[in-house]
N, C-alpha and C positions, 0 to 999 in steps of 0.2 A: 654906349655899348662897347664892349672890350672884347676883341677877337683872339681865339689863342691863336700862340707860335706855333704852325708846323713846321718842325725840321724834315720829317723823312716820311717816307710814304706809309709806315707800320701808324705816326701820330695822325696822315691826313685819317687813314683806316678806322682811327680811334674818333676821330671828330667827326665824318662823315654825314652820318644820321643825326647829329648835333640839331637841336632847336634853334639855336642860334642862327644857322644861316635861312632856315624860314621865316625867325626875324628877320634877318637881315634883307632878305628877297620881298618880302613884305615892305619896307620902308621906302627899296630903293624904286620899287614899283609902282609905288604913291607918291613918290615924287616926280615921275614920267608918265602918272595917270594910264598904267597897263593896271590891268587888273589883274591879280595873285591867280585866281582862282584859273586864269586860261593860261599862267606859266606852266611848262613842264621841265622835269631833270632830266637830263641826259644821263646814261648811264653806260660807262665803254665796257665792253664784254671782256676787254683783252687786261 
């Protein structure tokens, strides 16, 4: 799995809602036996 480069917070903005890191949250979760479906994201208002 290939993660993009973010430089600046306009690219995180861009990547954000990316599938990618639900793969990724997916794998790393399976590998420490949490289950995906009771993770939650955080999201800062600021």
């Amino acid at each position: 799995m290939k993660f993009p480069i973010i430089k600046n917070k306009e690219e995180f903005d861009e990547h954000f809602q990316s599938h990618i890191w639900f793969d990724t949250a997916k794998q790393i979760c399976g590998r420490h036996q949490i289950s995906f479906t009771e993770l939650n994201r955080f999201v800062s208002k600021t």
